[in-house]
ZAMARGU-4260 file (C-alpha; in steps of 0.2 Angstrom, whole numbers, plus 5000, padded with zeros to 4 digits):
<rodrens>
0) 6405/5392/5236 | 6401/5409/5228 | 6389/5408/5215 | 6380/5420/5202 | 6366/5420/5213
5) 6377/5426/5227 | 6375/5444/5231 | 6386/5449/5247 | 6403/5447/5239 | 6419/5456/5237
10) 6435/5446/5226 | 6446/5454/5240 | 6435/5454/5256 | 6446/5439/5263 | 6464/5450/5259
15) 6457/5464/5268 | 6451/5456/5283 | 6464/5449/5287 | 6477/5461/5285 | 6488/5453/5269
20) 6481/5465/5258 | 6496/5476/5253 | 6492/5494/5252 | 6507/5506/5246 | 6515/5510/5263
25) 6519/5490/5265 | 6527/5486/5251 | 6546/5482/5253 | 6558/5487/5239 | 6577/5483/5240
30) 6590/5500/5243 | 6574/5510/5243 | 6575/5529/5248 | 6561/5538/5256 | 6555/5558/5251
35) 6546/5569/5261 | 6539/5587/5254 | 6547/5604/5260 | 6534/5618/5265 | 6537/5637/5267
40) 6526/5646/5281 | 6520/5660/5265 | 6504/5659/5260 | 6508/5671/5247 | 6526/5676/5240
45) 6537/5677/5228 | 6554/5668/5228 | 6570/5673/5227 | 6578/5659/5232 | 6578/5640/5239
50) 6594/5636/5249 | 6597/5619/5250 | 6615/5617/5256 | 6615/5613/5275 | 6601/5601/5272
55) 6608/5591/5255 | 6623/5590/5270 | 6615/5582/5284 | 6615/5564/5290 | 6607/5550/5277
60) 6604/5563/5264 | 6605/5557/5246 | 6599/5575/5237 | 6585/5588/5239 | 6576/5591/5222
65) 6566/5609/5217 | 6557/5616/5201 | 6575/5617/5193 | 6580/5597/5192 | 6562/5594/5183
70) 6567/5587/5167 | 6550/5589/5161 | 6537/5602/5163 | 6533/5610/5180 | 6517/5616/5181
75) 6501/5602/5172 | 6484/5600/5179 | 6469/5591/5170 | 6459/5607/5162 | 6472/5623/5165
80) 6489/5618/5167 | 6494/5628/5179 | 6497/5615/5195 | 6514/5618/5202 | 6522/5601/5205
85) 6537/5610/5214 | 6533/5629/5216 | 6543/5640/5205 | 6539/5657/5203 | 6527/5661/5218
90) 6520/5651/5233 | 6501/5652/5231 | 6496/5645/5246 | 6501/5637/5263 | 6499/5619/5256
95) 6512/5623/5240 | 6528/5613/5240 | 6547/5620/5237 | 6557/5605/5237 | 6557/5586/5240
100) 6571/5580/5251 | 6577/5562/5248 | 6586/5552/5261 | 6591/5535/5266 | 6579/5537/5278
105) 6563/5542/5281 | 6568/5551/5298 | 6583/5559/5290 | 6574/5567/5278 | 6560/5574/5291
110) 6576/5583/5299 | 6585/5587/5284 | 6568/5595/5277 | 6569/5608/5292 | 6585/5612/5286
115) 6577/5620/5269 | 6577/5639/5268 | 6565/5648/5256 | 6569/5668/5253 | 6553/5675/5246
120) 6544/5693/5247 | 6530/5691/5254 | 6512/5697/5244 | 6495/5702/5251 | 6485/5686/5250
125) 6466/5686/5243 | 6457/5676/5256 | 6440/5680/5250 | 6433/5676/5234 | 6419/5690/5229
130) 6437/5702/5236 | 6446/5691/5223 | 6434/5696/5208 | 6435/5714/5210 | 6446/5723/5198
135) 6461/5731/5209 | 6461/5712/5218 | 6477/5703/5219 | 6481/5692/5206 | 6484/5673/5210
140) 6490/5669/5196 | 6497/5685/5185 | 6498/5677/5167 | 6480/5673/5168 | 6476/5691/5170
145) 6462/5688/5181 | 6456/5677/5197 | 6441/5670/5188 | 6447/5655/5182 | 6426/5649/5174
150) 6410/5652/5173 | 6394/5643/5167 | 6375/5649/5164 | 6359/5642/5162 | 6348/5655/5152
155) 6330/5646/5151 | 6314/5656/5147 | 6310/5674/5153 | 6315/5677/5171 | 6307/5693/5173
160) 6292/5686/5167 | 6294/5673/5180 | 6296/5682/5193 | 6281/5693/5188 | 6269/5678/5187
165) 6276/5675/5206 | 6265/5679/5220 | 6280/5677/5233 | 6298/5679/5231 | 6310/5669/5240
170) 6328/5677/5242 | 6341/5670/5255 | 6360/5671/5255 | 6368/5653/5257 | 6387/5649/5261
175) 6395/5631/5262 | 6411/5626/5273 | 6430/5618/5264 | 6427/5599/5268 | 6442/5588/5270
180) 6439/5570/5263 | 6447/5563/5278 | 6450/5547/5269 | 6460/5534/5282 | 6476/5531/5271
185) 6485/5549/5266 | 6493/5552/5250 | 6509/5537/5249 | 6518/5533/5233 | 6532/5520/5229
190) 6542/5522/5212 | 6552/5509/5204 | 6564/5510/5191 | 6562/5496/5181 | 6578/5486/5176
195) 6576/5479/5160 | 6569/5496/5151 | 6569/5510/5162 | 6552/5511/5163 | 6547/5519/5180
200) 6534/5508/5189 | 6524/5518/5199 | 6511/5510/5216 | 6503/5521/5223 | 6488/5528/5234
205) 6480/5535/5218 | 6460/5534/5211 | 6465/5538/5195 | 6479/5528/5187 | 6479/5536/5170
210) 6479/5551/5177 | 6493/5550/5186 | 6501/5543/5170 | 6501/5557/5162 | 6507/5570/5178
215) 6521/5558/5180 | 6526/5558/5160 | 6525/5576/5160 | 6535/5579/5175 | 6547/5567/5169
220) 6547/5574/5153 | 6545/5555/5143 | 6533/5548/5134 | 6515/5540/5142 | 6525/5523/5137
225) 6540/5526/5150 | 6529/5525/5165 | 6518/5510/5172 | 6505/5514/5185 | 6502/5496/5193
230) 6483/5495/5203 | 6488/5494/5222 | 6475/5494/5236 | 6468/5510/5241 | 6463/5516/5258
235) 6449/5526/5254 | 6449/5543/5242 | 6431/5548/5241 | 6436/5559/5227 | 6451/5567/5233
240) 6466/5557/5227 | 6469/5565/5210 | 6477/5578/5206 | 6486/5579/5223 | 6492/5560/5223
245) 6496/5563/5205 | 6508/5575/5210 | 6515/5566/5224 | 6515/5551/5212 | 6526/5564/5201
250) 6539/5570/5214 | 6542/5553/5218 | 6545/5546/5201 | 6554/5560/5198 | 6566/5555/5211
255) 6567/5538/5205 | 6571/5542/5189 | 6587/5553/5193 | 6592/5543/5209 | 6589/5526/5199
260) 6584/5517/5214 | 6564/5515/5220 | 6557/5530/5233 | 6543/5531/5241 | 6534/5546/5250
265) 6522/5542/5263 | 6514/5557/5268 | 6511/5562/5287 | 6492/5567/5289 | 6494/5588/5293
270) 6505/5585/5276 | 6490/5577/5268 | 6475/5590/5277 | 6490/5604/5272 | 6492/5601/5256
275) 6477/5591/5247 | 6460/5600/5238 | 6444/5600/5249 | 6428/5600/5244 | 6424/5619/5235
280) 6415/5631/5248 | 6400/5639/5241 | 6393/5657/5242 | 6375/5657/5235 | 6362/5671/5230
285) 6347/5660/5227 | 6331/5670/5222 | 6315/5659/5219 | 6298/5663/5214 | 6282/5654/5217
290) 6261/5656/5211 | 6250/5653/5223 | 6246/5637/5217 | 6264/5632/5223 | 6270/5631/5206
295) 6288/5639/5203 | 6289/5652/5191 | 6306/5655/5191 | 6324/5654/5199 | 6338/5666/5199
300) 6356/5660/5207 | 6371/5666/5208 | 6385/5656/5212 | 6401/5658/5217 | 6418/5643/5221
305) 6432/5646/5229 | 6444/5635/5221 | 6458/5638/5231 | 6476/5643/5221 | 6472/5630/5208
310) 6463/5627/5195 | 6462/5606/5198 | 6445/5601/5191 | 6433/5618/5195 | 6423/5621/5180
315) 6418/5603/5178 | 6414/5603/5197 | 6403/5619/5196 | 6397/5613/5176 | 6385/5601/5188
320) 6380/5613/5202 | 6376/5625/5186 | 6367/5608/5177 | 6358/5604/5193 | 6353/5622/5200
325) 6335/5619/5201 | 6336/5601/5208 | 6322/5591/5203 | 6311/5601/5199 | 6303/5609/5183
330) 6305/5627/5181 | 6303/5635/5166 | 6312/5652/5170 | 6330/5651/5173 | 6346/5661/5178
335) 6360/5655/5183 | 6378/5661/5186 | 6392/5653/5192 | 6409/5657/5195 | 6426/5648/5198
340) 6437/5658/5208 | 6456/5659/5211 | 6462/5663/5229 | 6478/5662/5239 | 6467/5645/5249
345) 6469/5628/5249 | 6467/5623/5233 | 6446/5613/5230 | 6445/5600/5218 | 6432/5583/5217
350) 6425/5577/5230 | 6411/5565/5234 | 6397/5574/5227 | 6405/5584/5214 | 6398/5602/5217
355) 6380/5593/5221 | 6377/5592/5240 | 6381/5612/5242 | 6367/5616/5229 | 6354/5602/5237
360) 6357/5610/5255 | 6352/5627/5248 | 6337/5621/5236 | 6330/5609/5248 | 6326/5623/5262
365) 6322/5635/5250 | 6306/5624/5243 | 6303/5620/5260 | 6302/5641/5262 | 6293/5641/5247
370) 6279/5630/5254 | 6276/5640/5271 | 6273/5656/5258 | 6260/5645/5250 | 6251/5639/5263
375) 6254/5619/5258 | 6266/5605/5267 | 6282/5603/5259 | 6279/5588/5252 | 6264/5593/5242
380) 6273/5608/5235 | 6289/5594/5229 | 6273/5583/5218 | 6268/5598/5211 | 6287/5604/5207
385) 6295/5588/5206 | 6300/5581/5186 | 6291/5565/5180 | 6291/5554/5164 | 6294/5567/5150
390) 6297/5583/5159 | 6309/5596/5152 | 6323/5600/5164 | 6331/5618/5167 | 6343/5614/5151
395) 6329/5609/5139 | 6331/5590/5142 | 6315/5577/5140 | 6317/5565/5151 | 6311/5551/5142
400) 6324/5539/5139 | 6324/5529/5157 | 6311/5528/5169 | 6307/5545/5181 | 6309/5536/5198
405) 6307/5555/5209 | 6292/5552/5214 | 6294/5533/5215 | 6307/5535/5229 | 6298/5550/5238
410) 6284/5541/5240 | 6295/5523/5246 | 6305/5536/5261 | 6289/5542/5267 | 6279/5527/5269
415) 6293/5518/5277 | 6296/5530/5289 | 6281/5537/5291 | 6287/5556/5287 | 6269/5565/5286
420) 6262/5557/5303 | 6279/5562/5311 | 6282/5578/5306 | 6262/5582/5313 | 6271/5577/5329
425) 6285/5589/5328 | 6287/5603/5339 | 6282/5616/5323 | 6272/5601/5315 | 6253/5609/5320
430) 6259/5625/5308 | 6250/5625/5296 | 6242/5640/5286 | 6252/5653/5277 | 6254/5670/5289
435) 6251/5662/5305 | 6260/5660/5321 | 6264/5643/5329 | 6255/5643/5344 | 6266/5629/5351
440) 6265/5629/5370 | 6279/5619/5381 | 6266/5606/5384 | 6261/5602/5369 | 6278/5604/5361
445) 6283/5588/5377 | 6266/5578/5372 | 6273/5576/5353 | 6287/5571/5358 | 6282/5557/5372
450) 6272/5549/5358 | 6282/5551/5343 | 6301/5548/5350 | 6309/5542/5366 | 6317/5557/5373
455) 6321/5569/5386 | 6309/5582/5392 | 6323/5596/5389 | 6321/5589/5368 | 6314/5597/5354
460) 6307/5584/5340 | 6309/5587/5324 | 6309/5576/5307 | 6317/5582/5289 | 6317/5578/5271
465) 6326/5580/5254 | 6325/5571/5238 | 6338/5575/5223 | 6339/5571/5203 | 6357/5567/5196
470) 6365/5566/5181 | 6375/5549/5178 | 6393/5550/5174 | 6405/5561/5166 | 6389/5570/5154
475) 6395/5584/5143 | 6411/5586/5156 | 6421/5574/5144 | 6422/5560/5134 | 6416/5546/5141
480) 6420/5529/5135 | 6427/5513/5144 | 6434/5495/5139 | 6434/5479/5145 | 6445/5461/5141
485) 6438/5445/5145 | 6451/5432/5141 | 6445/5415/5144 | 6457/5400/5148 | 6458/5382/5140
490) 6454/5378/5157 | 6440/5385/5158 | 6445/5399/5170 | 6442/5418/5166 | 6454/5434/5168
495) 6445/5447/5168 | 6450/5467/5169 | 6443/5484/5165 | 6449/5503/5163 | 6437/5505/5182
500) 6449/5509/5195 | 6447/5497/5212 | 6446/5513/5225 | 6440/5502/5238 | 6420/5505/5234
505) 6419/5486/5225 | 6421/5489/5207 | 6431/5474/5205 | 6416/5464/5213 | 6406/5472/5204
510) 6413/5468/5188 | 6416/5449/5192 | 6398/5446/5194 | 6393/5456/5181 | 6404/5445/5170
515) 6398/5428/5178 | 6380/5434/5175 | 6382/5436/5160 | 6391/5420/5154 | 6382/5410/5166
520) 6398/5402/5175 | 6401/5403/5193 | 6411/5416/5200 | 6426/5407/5207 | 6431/5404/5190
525) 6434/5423/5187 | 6450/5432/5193 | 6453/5450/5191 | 6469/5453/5182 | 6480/5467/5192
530) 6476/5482/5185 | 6490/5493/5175 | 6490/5506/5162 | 6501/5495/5154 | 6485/5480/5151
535) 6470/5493/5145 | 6466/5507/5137 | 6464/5524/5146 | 6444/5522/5149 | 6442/5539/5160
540) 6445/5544/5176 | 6435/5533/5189 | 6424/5549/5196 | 6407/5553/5193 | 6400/5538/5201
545) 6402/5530/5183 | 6413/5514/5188 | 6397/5502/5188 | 6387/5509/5175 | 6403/5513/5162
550) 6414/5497/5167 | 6400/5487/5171 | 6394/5492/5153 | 6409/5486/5146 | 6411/5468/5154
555) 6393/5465/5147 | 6397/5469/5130 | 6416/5461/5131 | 6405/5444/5139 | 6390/5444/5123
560) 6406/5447/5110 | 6415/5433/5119 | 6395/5422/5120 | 6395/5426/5099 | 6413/5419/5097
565) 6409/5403/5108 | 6392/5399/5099 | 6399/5402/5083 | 6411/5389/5086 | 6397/5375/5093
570) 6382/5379/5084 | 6385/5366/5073 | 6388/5353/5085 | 6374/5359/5095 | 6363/5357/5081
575) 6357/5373/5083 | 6357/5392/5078 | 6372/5405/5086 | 6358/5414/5091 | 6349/5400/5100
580) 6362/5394/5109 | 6362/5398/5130 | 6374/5404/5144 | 6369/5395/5160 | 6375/5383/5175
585) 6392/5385/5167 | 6388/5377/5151 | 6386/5381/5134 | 6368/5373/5129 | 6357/5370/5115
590) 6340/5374/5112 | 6339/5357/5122 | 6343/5358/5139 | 6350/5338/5134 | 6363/5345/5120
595) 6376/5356/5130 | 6394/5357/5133 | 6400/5360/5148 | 6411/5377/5148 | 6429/5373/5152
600) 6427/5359/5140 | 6421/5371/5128 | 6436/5380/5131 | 6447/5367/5127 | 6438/5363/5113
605) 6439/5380/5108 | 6459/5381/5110 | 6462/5365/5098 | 6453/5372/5085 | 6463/5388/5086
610) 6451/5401/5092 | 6452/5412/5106 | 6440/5413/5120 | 6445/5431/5119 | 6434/5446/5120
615) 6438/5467/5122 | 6422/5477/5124 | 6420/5496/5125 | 6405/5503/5129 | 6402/5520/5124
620) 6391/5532/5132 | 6377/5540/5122 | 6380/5556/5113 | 6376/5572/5125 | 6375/5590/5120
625) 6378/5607/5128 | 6377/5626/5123 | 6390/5635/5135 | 6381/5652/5130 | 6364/5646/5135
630) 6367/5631/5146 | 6355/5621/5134 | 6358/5605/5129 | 6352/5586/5135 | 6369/5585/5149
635) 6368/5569/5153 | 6362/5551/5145 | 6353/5548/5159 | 6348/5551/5177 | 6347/5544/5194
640) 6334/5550/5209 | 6334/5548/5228 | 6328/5554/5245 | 6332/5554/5261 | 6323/5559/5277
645) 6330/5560/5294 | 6322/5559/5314 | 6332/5569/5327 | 6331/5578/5344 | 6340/5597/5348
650) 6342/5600/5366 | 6337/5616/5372 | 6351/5619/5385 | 6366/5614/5374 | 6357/5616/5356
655) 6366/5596/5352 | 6358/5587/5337 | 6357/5569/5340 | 6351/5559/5323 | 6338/5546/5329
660) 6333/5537/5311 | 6336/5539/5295 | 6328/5532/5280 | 6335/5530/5262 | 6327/5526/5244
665) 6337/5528/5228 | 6336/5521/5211 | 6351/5512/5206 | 6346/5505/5189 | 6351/5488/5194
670) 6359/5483/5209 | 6374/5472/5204 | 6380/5467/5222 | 6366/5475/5234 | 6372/5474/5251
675) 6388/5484/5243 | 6375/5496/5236 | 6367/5498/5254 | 6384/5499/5259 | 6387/5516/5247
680) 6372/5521/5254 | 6375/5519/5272 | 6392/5527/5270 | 6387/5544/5258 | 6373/5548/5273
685) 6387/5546/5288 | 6398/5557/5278 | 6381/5571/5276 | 6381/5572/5294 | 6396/5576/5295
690) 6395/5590/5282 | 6378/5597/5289 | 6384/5597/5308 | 6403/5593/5313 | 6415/5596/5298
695) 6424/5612/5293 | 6443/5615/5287 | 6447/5630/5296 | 6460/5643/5291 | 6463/5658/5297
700) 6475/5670/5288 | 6475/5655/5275 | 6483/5642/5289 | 6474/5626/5290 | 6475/5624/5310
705) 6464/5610/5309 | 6478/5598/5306 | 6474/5582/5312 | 6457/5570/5314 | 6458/5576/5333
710) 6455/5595/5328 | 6444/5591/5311 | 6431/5582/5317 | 6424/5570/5307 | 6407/5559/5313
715) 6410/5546/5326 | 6401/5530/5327 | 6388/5538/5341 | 6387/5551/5329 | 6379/5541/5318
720) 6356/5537/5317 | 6351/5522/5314 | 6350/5518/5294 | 6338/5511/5283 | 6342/5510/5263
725) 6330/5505/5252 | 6335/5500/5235 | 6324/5503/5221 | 6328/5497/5203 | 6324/5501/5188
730) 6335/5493/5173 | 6340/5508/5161 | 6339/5504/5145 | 6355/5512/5140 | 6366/5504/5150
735) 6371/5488/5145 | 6372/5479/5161 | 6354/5488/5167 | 6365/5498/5182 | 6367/5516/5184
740) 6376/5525/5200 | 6374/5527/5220 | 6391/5534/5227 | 6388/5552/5226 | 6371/5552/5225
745) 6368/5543/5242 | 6381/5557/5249 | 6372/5574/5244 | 6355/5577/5252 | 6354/5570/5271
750) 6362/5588/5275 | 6348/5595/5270 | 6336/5583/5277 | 6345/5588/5294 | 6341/5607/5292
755) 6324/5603/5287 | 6321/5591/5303 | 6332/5606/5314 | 6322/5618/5308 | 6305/5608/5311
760) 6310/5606/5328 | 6318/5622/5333 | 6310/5635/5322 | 6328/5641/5317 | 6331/5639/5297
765) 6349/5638/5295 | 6359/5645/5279 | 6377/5642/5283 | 6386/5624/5284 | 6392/5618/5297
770) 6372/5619/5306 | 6380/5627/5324 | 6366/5627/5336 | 6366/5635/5354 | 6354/5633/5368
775) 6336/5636/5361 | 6323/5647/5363 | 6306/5639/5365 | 6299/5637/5345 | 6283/5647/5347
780) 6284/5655/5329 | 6289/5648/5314 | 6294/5657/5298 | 6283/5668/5288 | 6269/5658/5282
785) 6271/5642/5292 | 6270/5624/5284
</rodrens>
């Protein structure tokens, strides 16, 4: 029997297990029609003409729908509305969508879509995105007079002082790779016109169910009302089913509504890689200087994102990498510049990480570099760098409201895996002093590793580390609010739901025991109510990593209103105070553990006098503040830190990487359900190694040709080290429940612990994502100033 002690439990574990979980593609609707999306082969054009004929007359074809049958608005988006749903005016990239064809059947309308015949004059395409802000560039989009779609500083201090109090510079050009989420279930949507009222029903592979409300309403052209998005089981997302699965969402309602009979769009994956955002590609001009005590004086960084033909969610995507520039550390001087940028690419959007893991590649190796100038191990130069209780961050934030757990968790990952011992026994590990070379021979390089790693003598050791602070939900990105009902039965039973999206992480779960702990009931008396947009209120989108500490948050409060209510209601026949009264075993008890009422009974009793077990709570998150002039401002409420250090061999005949051990600490606030929060963790590393060594959207002349899993390569299981996540907590005071985040965090630096460890056993410092390693030179010198 689950109970609130028990701590490895999911409410839909058992469906999914066993297969009679329905995810969108398996649900069955009567006379149901099935789209499919119509691409062009420009990658930049204008139209002239779509020609739909021949298809709208082929076999099992109901009706082939463009820009023109929208009843609604075309073009929406979240921040700039400029999203096509169908293209109008211009294709804008490979990925854009002319038309929709609906048939009775899903094969007819594969065929029939060939039949579609898009007139356009082609335009010279903008592939790069410093070509794209020059001021004869091509313009993406023409009303918006420019390519640059954002930008964001951080003006802090004096740099050129900084830099004049530096006794080295560090200056180094960084570039990140377009990531596919690669999430197992593509985009799917099923729409339903709804009988009695015409409301369109909407299930769907979706993160985000308001959302998708709204691009759905818009498309439509009706109000948020006319359309229900009803919770369905996701098959992973990982960030990236919002704007695209709205829009997918849309075409299909679309449908719907002026077919009057449910349609659903399943998409094939090279529609899904073709189509969907990525995770932004970076360019970087990171300039750091450093004393000679390895203090840093002051960074200077220049950013730039390709966001692809789209606007989707960039500026609040590079608002964090702007927020977060300096990584954990205290730097006084600070400039920083970054820049959104329209090109005629696959359009960049949210993804796991959120504009994080591409500035903590760059700013882990750079304080690594920054070490070797100084003379000191790179651990020492992070504790003289690294922000503790009360420090002032780069946006003129004390950190003061929760506990500053950086050097908690760096000390926990290098005690568990016994970093500084290791690294002495890597094959650059005996560098030490500032200006020297490695004198490294082949035999002592195969004697380190005999004792420190099983291995092959044709392998080079090496052992790497990163660490990273995070801001915690949406911070001065948005408003940031969320609600919760607990509704209580006479029965005793509990319906619980929140405006947190199930994307398959465990927020459900999550919620459930949250709730149970807090009543003090056992868990298989809550059930958590189907979500809709039709039961709560919007509560924000579920990104950010703010579905435990925001919906959490609002199932505590929603539980104490509803503990207030019931202890109202027996205090008297307690003989006791509300405020005395206790939550435990599943009953309601006096200051006596003798004088207590057992909670369904209470419930019943509760009913007859005509009062409702009812409770709505809405937590909301403290204020933030922000100066877009300066980038000053206390940007989030509060923060979260981790690390992450990694053991691996390079072979020197074929340069392959092969992850031995990896070691994870983060501080999580409180863990609700632990094993699903080593579970986050487990799975944000697997997904770092793929980002630091195998993963890369590539498209030449603006083409994805990686189409499929069996060109995109993704990490396998062999891929994979072995794991070890460590969970520390530390309750935050403003947070309700005591919880805080771990999905992106656990996903953003193990990249960077894997360049740190390559370059400590190879002698090579890589700067470009994915890390591509040939056969190796024998590592006898080490960069200027060796660690």
């Amino acid at each position: 029997m689950a109970t609130t002690e028990t701590k490895a439990w999911r409410n839909d574990a058992y469906a999914k297990v066993t297969g009679k979980a329905k995810f969108t593609d398996d649900l069955k609707f009567v006379n149901v029609l099935h789209a499919v999306p119509v691409y062009s082969d420009f990658v930049h054009a204008r139209i002239k003409a779509i020609d739909a004929d021949i298809a709208e007359k082929a076999p099992g074809v109901i009706r082939v729908l463009t820009a023109k049958d929208v009843p609604g608005v075309n073009r929406f988006g979240q921040i700039i509305r400029d999203f096509r749903i169908f293209a109008d005016d211009k294709i804008r990239y490979h990925g854009d969508v002319v038309a929709i064809v609906v048939a009775e059947s899903r094969e007819a309308a594969i065929r029939a879509a060939q039949l579609v015949k898009v007139d356009a004059t082609p335009l010279p395409a903008v592939l790069d995105p410093e070509e794209a802000l020059k001021p004869d560039a091509v313009l993406v989009h023409e009303n918006h007079g420019t390519n640059l779609i954002n930008t964001h500083v951080v003006r802090r201090g004096n740099i050129e002082e900084g830099f004049k109090q530096a006794d080295f510079i560090i200056e180094e050009k960084f570039q990140t790779q377009t990531v596919e989420h690669a999430y197992l279930e593509t985009e799917a949507a099923v729409c339903v016109p709804r009988s009695t009222d015409g409301v369109i029903e909407v299930y769907g592979s979706m993160q985000h169910p308001f959302s998708t409300r709204r691009f759905v309403a818009a498309c439509l052209g009706v109000a948020l009302s006319e359309v229900e998005i009803i919770g369905t089981p996701m098959g992973g997302g990982f960030g990236g089913k919002d704007d695209t699965a709205a829009i997918v969402c849309a075409r299909t309602g679309l449908a719907a509504k002026l077919l009057n009979r449910p349609v659903k769009m399943m998409y094939r994956r090279d529609w899904s890689i073709r189509e969907s955002y990525k995770r932004h590609p970076y360019r970087v001009h990171y300039k750091m200087g450093v004393n000679k005590e390895g203090c840093i004086t002051a960074v200077q960084c220049k950013i730039i994102a390709d966001a692809g033909a789209y606007c989707s969610v960039t500026p609040w995507v590079m608002w964090r990498s702007t927020v977060q520039c300096c990584g954990p550390y205290v730097v006084e001087n600070v400039h920083c510049d970054t820049f959104g940028v329209y090109t005629n690419n696959v359009v960049t959007g949210a993804m796991r990480g959120f504009g994080s893991p591409q500035m903590n590649f760059i700013i882990e190796q750079v304080v690594e570099i920054a070490a070797q100038k100084v003379g000191i191990s790179g651990i020492e130069f992070r504790r003289r760098n690294m922000v503790r209780q009360g420090s002032i961050t780069i946006t003129g934030q004390k950190l003061d409201g929760h506990k500053v757990a950086m050097e908690q968790v760096l000390e926990t990952v290098l005690r568990e895996i016994d970093y500084e011992r290791k690294l002495a026994r890597s094959a650059l590990g005996g560098c030490r002093s500032r200006g020297d070379e490695a004198q490294t021979s082949k035999s002592a390089i195969d004697q380190s590793l005999l004792t420190s790693a099983p291995t092959h003598e044709d392998e080079l050791y090496g052992i790497g580390l990163a660490m990273s602070y995070r801001g915690v939900s949406l911070g001065a990105e948005g408003v940031d609010f969320c609600a919760a009902i607990i509704n209580a039965q006479a029965d005793g039973s509990i319906l619980l739901e929140c405006g947190m999206h199930e994307n398959g992480q465990g927020a459900e779960s999550a919620m459930c025991l949250i709730c149970a702990d807090e009543l003090g009931v056992d868990l298989n008396r809550i059930r958590y109510r189907r979500s809709s947009t039709s039961n709560i209120p919007d509560s924000g989108t579920t990104v950010a990593s703010r579905a435990t500490i925001m919906g959490g948050g609002a199932v505590t409060l929603a539980a104490r209103e509803l503990k207030q209510k019931i202890a109202e209601a027996f205090c008297g026949k307690l003989h006791c105070a509300p405020g005395e009264i206790r939550f435990k075993d599943s009953f309601i008890t006096g200051k006596s553990d003798l004088e207590r009422i057992a909670f369904a009974d209470g419930m019943r009793e509760m009913w007859l006098m005509q009062k409702f077990p009812f409770a709505f709570g809405v937590f909301k998150a403290p204020c933030v503040s922000w100066d877009e002039h300066t980038g000053q401002g206390d940007a989030y409420f509060t923060w979260v830190y981790g690390c992450q250090a990694v053991e691996l061999t390079v072979n020197k005949k074929s340069g392959k990487v092969k992850l031995l051990n990896a070691v994870a600490a983060h501080d999580v606030g409180r863990a609700v359900n632990p094993e699903m929060v080593r579970g986050q963790i487990y799975g944000g590393m697997a997904m770092s190694t793929g980002y630091a060594l195998h993963e890369e959207v590539k498209a030449p002349d603006g083409k994805i040709t990686t189409l499929n899993l069996n060109t995109y390569r993704i990490p396998r299981s062999m891929d994979l080290p072995e794991m070890k996540a460590i969970i520390v907590e530390n309750p935050d005071s403003v947070s309700p429940s005591g919880a805080k985040s771990i999905g992106e965090p656990a996903n953003e630096i193990l990249a960077p612990a894997i360049a740190n460890a390559i370059y400590h056993a190879t002698g090579v410092r890589h700067f470009s994502l994915p890390i591509k390693l040939g056969a190796q030179p024998e590592p006898t010198a080490c960069e200027e100033g060796c660690q």
